[in-house]
Backbone as ProteinMPNN parsed JSONL, in Angstrom:
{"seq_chain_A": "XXXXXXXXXXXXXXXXXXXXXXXXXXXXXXXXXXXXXXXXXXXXXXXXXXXXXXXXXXXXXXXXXXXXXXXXXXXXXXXXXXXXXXXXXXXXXXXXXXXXXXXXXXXXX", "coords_chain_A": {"N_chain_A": [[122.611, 167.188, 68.482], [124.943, 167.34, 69.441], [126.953, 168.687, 67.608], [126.393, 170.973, 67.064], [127.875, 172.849, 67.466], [130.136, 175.08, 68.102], [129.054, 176.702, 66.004], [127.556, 180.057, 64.979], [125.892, 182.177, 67.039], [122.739, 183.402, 66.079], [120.368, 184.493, 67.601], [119.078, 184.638, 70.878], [116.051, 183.514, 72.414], [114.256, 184.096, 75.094], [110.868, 183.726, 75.984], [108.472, 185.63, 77.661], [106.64, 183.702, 79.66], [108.475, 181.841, 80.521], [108.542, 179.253, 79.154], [110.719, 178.186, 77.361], [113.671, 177.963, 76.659], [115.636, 178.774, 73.808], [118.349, 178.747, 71.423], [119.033, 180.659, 68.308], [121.247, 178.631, 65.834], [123.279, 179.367, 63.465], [124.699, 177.437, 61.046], [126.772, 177.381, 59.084], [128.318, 175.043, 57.692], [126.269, 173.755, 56.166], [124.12, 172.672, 53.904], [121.739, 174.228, 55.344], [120.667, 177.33, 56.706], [120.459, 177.84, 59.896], [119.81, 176.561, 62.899], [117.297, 175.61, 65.741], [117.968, 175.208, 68.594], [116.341, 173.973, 71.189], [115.722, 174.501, 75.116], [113.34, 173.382, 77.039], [111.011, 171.912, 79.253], [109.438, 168.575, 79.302], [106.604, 168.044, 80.263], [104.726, 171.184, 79.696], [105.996, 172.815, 81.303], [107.299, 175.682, 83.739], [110.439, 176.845, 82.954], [113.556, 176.665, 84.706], [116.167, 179.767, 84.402], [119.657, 180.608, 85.012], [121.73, 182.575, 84.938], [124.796, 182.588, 85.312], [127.097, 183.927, 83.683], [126.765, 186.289, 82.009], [127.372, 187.805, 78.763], [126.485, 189.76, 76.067], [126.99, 190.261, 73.232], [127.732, 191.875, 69.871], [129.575, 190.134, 67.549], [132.291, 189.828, 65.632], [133.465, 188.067, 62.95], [136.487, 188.115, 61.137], [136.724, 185.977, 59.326], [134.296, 185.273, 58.102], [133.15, 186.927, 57.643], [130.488, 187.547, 58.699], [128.229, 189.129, 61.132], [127.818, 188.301, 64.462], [126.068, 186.948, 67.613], [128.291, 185.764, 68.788], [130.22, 182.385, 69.599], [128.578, 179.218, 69.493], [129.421, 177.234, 71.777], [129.449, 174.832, 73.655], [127.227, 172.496, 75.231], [126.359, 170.183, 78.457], [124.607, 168.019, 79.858], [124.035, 168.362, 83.572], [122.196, 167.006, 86.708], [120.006, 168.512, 87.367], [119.301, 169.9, 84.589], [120.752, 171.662, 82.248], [123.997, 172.859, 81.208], [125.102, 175.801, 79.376], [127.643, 177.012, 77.071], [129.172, 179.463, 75.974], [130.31, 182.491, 73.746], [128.809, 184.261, 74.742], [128.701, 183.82, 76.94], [127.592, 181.494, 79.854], [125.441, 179.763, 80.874], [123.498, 178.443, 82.769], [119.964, 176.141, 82.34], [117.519, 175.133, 83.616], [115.664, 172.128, 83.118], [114.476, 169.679, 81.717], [114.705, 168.682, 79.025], [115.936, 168.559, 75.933], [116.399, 170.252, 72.285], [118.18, 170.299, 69.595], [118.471, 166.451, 70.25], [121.008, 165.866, 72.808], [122.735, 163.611, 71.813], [122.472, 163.773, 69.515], [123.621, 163.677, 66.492], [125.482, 165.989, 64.623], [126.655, 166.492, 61.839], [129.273, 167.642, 59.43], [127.732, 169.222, 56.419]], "CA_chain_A": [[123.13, 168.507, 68.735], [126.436, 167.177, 69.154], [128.325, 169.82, 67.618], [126.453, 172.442, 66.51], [129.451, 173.364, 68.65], [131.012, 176.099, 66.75], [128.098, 177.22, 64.835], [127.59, 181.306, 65.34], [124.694, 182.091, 67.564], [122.246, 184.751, 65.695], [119.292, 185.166, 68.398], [118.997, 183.973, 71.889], [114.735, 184.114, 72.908], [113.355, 183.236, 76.261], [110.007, 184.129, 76.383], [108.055, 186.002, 79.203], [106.538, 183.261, 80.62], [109.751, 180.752, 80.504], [108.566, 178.104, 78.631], [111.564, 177.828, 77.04], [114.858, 178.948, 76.127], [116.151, 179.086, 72.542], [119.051, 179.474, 70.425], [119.042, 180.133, 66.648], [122.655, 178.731, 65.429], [123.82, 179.427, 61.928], [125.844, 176.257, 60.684], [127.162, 177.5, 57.75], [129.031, 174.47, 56.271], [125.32, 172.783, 55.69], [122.57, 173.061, 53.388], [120.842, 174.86, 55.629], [121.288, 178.407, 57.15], [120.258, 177.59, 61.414], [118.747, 175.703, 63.3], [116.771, 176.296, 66.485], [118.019, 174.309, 69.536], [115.307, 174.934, 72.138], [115.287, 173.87, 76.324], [112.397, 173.188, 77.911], [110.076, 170.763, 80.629], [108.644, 167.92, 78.876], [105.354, 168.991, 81.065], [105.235, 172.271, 79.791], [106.031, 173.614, 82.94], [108.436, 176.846, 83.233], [111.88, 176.566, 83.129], [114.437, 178.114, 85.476], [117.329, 180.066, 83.809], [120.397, 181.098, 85.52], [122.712, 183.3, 83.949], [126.105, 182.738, 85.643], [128.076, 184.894, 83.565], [126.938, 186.969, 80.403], [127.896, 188.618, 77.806], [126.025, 189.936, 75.144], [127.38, 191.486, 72.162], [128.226, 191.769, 68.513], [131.068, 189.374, 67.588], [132.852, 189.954, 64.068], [134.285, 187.26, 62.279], [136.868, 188.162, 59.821], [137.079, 184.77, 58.088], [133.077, 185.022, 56.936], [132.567, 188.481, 57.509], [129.481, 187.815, 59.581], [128.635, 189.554, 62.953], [126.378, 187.341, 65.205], [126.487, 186.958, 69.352], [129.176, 184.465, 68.944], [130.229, 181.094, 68.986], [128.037, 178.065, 70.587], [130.402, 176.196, 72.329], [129.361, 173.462, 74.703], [126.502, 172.011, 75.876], [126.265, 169.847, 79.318], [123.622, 167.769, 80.909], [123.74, 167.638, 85.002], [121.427, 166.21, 87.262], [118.305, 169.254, 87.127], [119.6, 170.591, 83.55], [121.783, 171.623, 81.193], [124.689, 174.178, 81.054], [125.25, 176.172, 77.73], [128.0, 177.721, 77.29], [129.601, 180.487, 74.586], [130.977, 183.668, 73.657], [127.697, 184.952, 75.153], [128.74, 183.494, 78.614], [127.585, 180.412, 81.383], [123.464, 180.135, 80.963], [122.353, 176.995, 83.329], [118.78, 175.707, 82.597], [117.104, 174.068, 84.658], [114.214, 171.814, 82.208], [114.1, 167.755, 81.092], [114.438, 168.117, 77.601], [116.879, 169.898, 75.308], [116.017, 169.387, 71.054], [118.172, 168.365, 69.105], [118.826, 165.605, 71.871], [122.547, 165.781, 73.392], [123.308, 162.488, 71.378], [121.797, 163.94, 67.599], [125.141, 164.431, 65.688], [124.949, 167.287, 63.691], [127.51, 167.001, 60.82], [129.429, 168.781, 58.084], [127.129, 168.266, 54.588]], "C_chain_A": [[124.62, 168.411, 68.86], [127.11, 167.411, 68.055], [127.204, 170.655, 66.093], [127.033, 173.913, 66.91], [129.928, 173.786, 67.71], [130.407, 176.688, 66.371], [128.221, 178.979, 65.438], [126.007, 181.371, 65.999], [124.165, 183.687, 67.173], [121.12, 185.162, 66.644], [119.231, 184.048, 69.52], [117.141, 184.443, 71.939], [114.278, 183.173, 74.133], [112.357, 184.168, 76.61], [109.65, 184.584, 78.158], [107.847, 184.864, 80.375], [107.351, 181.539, 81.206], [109.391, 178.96, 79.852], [109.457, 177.606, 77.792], [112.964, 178.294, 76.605], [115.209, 178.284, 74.967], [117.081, 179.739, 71.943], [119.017, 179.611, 69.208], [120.362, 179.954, 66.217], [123.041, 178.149, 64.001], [125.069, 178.246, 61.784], [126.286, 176.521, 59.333], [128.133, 176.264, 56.633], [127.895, 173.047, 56.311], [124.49, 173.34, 54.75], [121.441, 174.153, 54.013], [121.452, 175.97, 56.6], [121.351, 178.441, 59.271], [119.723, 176.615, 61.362], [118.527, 176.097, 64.99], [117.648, 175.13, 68.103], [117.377, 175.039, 70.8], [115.491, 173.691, 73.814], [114.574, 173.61, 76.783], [111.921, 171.784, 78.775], [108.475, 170.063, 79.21], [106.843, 167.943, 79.076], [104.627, 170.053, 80.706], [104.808, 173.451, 80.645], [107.144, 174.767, 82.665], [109.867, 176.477, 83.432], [112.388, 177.613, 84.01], [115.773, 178.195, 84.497], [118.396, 180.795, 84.602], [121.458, 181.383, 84.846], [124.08, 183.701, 85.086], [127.508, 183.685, 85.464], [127.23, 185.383, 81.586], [127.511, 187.849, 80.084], [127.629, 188.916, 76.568], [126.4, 190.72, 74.166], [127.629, 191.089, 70.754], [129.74, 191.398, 68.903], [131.471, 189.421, 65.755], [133.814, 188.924, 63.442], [134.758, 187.6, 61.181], [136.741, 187.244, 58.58], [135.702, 184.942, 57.694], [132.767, 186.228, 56.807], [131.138, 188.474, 57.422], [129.561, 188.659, 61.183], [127.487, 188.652, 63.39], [126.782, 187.633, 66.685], [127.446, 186.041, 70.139], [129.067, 182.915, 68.91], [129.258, 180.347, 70.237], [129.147, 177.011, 71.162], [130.17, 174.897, 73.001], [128.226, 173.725, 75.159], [126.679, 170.722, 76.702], [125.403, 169.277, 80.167], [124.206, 167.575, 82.651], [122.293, 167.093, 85.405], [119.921, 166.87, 86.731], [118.25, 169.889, 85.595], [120.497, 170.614, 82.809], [122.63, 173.161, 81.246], [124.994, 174.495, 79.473], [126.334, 176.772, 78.171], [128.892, 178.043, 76.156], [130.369, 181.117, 74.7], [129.751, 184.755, 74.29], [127.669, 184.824, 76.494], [128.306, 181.817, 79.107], [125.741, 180.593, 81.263], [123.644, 178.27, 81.813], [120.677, 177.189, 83.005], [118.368, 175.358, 83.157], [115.354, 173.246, 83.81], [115.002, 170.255, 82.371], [114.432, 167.95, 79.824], [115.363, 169.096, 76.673], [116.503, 169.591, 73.455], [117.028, 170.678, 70.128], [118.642, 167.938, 70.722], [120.302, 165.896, 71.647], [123.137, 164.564, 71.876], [123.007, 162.728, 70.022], [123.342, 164.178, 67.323], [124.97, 164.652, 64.242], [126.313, 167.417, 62.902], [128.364, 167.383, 59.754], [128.368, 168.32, 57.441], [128.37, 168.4, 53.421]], "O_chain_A": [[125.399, 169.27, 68.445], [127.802, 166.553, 67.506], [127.282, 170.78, 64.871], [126.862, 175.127, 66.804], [130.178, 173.219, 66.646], [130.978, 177.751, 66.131], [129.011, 179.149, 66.366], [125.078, 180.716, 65.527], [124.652, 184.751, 67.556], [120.837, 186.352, 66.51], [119.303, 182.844, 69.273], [116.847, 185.575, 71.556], [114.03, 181.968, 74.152], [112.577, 185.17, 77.289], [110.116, 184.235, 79.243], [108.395, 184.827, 81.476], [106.968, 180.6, 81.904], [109.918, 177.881, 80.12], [109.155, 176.506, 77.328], [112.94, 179.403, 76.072], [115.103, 177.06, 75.046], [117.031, 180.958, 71.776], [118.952, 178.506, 68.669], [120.956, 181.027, 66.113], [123.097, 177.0, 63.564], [126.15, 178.28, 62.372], [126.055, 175.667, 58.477], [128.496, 176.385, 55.463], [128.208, 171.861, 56.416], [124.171, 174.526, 54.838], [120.557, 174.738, 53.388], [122.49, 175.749, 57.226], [122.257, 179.046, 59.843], [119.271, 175.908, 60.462], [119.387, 176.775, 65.552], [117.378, 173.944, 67.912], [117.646, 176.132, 71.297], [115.419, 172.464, 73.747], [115.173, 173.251, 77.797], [112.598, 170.757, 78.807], [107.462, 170.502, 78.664], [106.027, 167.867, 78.158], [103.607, 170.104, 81.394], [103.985, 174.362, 80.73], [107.781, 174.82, 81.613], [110.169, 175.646, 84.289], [112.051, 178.787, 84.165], [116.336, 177.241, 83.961], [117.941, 181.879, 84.966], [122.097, 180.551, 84.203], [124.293, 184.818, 85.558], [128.409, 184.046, 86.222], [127.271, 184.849, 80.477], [128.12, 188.656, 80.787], [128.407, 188.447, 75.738], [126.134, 191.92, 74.231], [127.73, 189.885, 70.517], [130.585, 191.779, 69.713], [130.739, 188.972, 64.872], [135.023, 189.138, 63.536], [134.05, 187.577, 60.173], [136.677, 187.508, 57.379], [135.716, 184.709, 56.485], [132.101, 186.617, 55.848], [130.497, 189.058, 56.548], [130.467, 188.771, 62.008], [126.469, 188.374, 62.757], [127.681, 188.427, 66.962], [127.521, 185.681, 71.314], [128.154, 182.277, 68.385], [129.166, 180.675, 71.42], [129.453, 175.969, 70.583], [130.886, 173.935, 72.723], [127.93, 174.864, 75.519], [127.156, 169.834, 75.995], [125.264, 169.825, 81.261], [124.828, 166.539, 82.883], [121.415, 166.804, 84.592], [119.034, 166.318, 86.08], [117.175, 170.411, 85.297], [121.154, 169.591, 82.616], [122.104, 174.272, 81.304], [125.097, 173.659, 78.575], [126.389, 177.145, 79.343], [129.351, 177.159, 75.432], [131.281, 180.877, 75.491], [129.91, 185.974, 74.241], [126.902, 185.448, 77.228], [128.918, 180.939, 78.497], [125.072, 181.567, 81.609], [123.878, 177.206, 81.24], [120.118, 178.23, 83.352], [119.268, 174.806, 83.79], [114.23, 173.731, 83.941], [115.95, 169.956, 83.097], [114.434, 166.818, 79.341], [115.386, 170.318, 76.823], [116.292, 168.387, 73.315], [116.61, 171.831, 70.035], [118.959, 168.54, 71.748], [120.777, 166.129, 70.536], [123.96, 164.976, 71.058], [123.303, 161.81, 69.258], [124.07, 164.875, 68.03], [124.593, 164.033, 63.247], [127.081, 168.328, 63.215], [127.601, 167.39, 58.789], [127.937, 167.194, 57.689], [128.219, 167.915, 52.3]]}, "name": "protein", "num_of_chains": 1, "seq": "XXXXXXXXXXXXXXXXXXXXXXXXXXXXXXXXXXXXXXXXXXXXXXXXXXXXXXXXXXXXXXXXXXXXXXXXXXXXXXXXXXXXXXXXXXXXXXXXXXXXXXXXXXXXX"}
C-alpha cells in the first residue's frame, strides 16, 4: 500500500455491521483503474471507527478533470490501529489487519 498515497479516493464503505472499512482508490498512472484497500480484525470481529475530523465532498481536479472525494494521503499503524488520513479528513481504525499490507509498494506501471 505504500503509496497508493496520492491516488483519488472514489468510494469510502463501512458496512452496518463494521466488519470493515474500505476505500476504493483510483491510481491512474497503472494498468488498472482502483484498487480496494480494506481494514479489518483478522478474527472477523467488528472494527471500531473514529472519525476525528471529516470531510466529505466532491473534489475537482483540473489537471484530469475527474471529481472524486479526494486525495489518499497517509496511512499510519499505532499500537490498536491504523490512522488514514486525506482530503476526506482523520478516520482512526481500530482492527489488526489493513490489505494491501503497510509494506506492499504500490508503484508507477
Amino acid at each position: 500500500m505504500d503509496r497508493v498515497i496520492g491516488g483519488d479516493v472514489i468510494n469510502i464503505e463501512a458496512p452496518q455491521d463494521r466488519q470493515y472499512l474500505k476505500f476504493v482508490v483510483r491510481v491512474s498512472s497503472c494498468d488498472f483503474d482502483s484498487i480496494n484497500v480494506r481494514f479489518y480484525n483478522s478474527n472477523g470481529s467488528a472494527i471500531k471507527i473514529d472519525f476525528s475530523e471529516l470531510r466529505i465532498g466532491l473534489v475537482w481536479n483540473s489537471e484530469t478533470d475527474v471529481t472524486t472525494l479526494g486525495e489518499f494521503e497517509e496511512v499510519n499503524k499505532f499500537e490498536e490501529g491504523f490512522v488514514i488520513l486525506g482530503d476526506f479528513g482523520t478516520i482512526y481504525v481500530y482492527c489488526d489487519q489493513c490489505s494491501p499490507s503497510l509494506n506492499t509498494l504500490i508503484t508507477s506501471c
